[in-house]
C-alpha positions in Angstrom: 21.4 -4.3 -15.3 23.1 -1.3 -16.8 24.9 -3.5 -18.9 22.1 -5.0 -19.7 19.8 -2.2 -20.9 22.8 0.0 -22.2 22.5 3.5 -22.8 18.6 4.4 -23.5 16.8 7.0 -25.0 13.1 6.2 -25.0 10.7 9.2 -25.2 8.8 8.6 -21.7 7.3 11.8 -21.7 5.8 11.9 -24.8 3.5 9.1 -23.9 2.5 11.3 -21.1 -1.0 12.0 -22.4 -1.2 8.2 -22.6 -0.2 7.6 -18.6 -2.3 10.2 -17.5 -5.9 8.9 -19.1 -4.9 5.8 -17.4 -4.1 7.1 -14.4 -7.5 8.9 -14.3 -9.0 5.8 -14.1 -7.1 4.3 -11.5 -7.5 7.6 -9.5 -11.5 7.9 -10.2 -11.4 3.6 -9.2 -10.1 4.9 -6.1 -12.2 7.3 -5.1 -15.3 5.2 -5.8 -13.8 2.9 -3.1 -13.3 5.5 -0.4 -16.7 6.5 -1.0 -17.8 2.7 -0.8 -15.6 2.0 2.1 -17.4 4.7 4.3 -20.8 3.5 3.2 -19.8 0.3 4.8 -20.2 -1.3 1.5 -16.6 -2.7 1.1 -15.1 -5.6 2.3 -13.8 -4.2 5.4 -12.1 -5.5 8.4 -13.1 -6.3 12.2 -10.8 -2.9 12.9 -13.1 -0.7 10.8 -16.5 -2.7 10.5 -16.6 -3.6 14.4 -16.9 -7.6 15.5 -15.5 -9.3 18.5 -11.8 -9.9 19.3 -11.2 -12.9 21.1 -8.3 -13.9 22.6 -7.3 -17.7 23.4 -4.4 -19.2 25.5 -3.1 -22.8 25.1 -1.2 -24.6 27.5 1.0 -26.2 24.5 1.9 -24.9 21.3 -0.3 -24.4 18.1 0.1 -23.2 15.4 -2.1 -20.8 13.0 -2.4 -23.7 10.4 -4.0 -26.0 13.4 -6.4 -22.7 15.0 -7.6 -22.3 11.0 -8.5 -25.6 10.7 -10.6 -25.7 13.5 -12.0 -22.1 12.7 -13.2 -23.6 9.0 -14.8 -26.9 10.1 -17.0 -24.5 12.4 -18.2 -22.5 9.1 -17.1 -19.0 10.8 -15.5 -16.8 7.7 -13.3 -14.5 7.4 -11.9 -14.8 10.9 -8.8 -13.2 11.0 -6.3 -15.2 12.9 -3.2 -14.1 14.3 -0.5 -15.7 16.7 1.7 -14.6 19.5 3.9 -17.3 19.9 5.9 -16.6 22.6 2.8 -16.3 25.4 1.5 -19.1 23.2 -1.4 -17.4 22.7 -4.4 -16.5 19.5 -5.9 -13.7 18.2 -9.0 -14.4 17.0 -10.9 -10.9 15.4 -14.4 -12.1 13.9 -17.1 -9.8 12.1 -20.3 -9.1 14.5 -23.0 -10.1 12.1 -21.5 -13.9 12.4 -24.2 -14.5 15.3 -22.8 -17.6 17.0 -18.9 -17.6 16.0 -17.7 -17.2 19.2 -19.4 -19.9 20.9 -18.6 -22.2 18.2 -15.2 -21.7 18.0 -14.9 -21.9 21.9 -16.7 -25.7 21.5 -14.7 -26.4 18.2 -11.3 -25.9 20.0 -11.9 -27.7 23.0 -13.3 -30.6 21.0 -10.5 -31.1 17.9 -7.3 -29.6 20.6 -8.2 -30.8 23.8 -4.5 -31.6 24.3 -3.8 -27.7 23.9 -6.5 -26.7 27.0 -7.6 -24.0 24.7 -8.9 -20.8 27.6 -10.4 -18.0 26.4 -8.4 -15.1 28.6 -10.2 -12.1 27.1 -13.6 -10.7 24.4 -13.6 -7.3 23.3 -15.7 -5.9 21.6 -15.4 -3.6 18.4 -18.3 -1.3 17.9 -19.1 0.8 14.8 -18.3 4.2 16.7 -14.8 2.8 17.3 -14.8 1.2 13.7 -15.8 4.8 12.5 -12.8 6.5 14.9 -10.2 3.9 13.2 -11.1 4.6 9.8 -10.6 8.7 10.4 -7.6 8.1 12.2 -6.7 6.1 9.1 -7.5 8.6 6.9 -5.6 11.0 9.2 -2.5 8.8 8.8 -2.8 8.8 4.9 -3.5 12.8 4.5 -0.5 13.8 7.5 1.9 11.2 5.7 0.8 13.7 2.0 1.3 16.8 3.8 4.9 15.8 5.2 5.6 14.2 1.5 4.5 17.8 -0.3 6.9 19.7 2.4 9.5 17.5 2.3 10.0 17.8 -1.9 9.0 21.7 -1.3 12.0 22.1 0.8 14.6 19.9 -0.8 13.7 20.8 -4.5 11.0 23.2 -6.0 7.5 23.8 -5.7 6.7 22.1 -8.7 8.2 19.0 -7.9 6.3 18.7 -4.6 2.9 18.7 -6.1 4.4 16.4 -8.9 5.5 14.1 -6.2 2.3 14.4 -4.3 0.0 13.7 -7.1 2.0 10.7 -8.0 1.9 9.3 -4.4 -1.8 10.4 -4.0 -2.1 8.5 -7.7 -0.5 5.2 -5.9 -2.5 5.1 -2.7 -6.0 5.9 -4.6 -4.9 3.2 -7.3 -4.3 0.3 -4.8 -6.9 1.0 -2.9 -9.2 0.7 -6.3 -8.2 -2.5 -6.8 -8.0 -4.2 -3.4 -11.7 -3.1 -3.7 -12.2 -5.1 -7.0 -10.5 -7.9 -5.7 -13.2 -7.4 -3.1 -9.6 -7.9 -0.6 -10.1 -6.9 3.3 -9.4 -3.1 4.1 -8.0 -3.4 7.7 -4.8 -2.3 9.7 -2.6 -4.1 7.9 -4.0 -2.8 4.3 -3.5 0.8 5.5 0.2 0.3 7.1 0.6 -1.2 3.3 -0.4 1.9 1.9 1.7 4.0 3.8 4.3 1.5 2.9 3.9 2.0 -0.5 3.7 6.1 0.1 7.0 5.9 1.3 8.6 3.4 -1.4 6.9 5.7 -4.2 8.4 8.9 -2.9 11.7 7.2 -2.7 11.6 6.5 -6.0 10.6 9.7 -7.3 12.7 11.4 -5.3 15.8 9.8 -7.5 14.5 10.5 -10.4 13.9 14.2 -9.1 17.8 14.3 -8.3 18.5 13.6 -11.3 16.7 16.1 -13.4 17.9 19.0 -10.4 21.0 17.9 -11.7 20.6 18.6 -15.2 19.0 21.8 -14.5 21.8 22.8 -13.2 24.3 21.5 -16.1 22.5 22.6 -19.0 22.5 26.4 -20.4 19.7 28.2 -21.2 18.2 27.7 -24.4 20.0 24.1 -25.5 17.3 22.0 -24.4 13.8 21.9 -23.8 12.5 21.0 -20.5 10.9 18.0 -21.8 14.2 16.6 -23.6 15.9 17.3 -20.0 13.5 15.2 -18.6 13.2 12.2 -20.9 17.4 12.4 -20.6 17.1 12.2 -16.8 14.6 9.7 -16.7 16.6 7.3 -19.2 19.9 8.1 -17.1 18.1 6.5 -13.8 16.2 3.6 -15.6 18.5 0.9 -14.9 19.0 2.3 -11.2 15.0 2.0 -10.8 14.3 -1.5 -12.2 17.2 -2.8 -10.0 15.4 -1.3 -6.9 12.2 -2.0 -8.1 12.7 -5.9 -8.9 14.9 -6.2 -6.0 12.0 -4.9 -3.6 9.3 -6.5 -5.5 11.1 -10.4 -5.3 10.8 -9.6 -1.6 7.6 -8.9 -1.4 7.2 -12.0 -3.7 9.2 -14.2 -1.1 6.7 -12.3 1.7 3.5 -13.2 -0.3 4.1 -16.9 -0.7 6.4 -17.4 2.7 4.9 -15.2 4.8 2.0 -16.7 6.5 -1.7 -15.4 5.6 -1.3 -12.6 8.1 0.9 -10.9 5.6 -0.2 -12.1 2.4 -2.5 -9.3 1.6 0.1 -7.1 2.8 2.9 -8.2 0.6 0.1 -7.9 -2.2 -0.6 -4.7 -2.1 3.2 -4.3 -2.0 3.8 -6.1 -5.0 1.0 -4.1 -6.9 2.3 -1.0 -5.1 5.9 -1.1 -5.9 4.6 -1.6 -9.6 2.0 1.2 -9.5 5.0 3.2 -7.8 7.8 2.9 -10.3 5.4 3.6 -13.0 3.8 6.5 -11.6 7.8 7.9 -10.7 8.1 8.0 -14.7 4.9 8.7 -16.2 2.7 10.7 -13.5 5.3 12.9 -11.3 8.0 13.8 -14.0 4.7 15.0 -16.4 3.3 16.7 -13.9 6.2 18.9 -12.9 6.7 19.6 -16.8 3.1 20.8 -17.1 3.9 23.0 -14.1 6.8 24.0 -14.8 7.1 24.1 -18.5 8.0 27.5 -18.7 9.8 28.2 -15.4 12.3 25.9 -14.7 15.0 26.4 -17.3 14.9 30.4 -16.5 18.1 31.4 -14.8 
């Protein structure tokens, strides 16, 4: 890839003012879907939303695509489905308002997979109040995992660079979230482990090209070069480096979306859009912000 690309010198940063209107909108899309999301207006999951969770155990082996099946022909949606194969056992998690799901299911299964001797071993029950407790705690998860990002950058770098790398993960998360909630996608468990997912890839990414340009600080004397120059050299020196990593990670969540079973494929979506979202917000959201910040601080001696 190096060889590829060769030695570049594109002017990232002066197409900052560019990145950040579109990043606005991507952060202010976000924020309308929290906001959504807590109004109970979003497509949410049985986790935050509350349903029933019902658990199923077969005497033989089934798989999900046979459980699904039989879950459609009933007209029950959006049933989330998920196996544990080794007790040869389902997960069934259904939204409440369905009035009748469960009893349909139960008939469907011992109808179409009599064979299997299909036993329902457990219902819970999700209510709102523990739907309202999960999507805190989620919350709580999203805001610790910032807190711990801002500290860690604080600590191994400069100040500046921590809020630079904050607002460019907070600008990932917010985006993603904004449009999972276009693509009217479920906001469960699964979504939010995603996110921190993609929290954790984004500051990765940053934190190279942070190296890099804490390098250069270090090599270049006072007065030769402007901050910004520093930073577009920097950036340009790590390119090839982050589009390796980048594709590399985003062909796997590729091979996760369409080999991974519809439990994970909205996962590895949001990976895919996240790993995007990430490498561009490494170049044209955390880099910018640490030049507004620091513009006229980081090249003193």
């Amino acid at each position: 890839m190096i060889q590829i690309l060769g030695k570049t010198n594109i002017d990232f940063l002066g197409k900052r003012y560019i990145a950040f209107g579109l990043s606005c909108i991507m952060i202010i899309l976000g924020i309308f879907a929290i906001f959504q999301i807590h109004a109970g207006r979003a497509n949410l999951g049985v986790d935050f939303a509350g349903g029933l969770s019902l658990q199923i155990r077969f005497s033989q082996p089934v798989t999900l695509a046979e459980v699904r099946a039989v879950v459609d022909k009933t007209g029950v949606k959006d049933a989330d489905i998920q196996e544990l194969p080794a007790e040869r056992k389902i997960l069934i998690k259904l939204k409440k308002q369905q009035e009748g799901a469960q009893e349909a299911i139960e008939k469907a299964l011992k109808e179409i997979l009599p064979g299997k001797e299909p036993v329902i071993e457990s219902i819970t029950e999700i209510g709102p109040k523990i739907g309202e407790r999960t999507k805190r705690d989620a919350l709580l998860a999203i805001a610790a995992a910032t807190v711990g990002i801002l500290l860690y950058i604080a600590i191994r770098f400069r100040f500046h660079f921590s809020i630079g790398a904050t607002v460019a993960t907070f600008h990932d998360v917010m985006a993603v979230l904004g449009i999972f909630y276009i693509l009217n996608k479920e906001i469960n468990l699964i979504f939010i482990s995603a996110l921190l997912t993609i929290a954790g890839y984004s500051l990765t990414d940053t934190v190279v090209v942070f190296d890099r340009i804490r390098e250069n600080l270090g090599k270049v004397a006072k007065g030769t070069m402007t901050l910004e120059a520093l930073m577009n050299k920097s950036i340009n020196e790590v390119l090839s480096r982050t589009i390796v990593t980048s594709l590399t990670t985003f062909l796997s969540a590729v091979a996760l979306f369409f080999f991974g079973g519809e439990v994970l494929h909205d996962f590895a979506l949001a990976m895919m859009i996240g790993i995007v979202i990430g490498t561009y917000s490494s170049i044209f959201v955390a880099s910018p912000v640490v030049l507004l910040l620091g513009k006229h601080s980081l090249l003193k001696r």
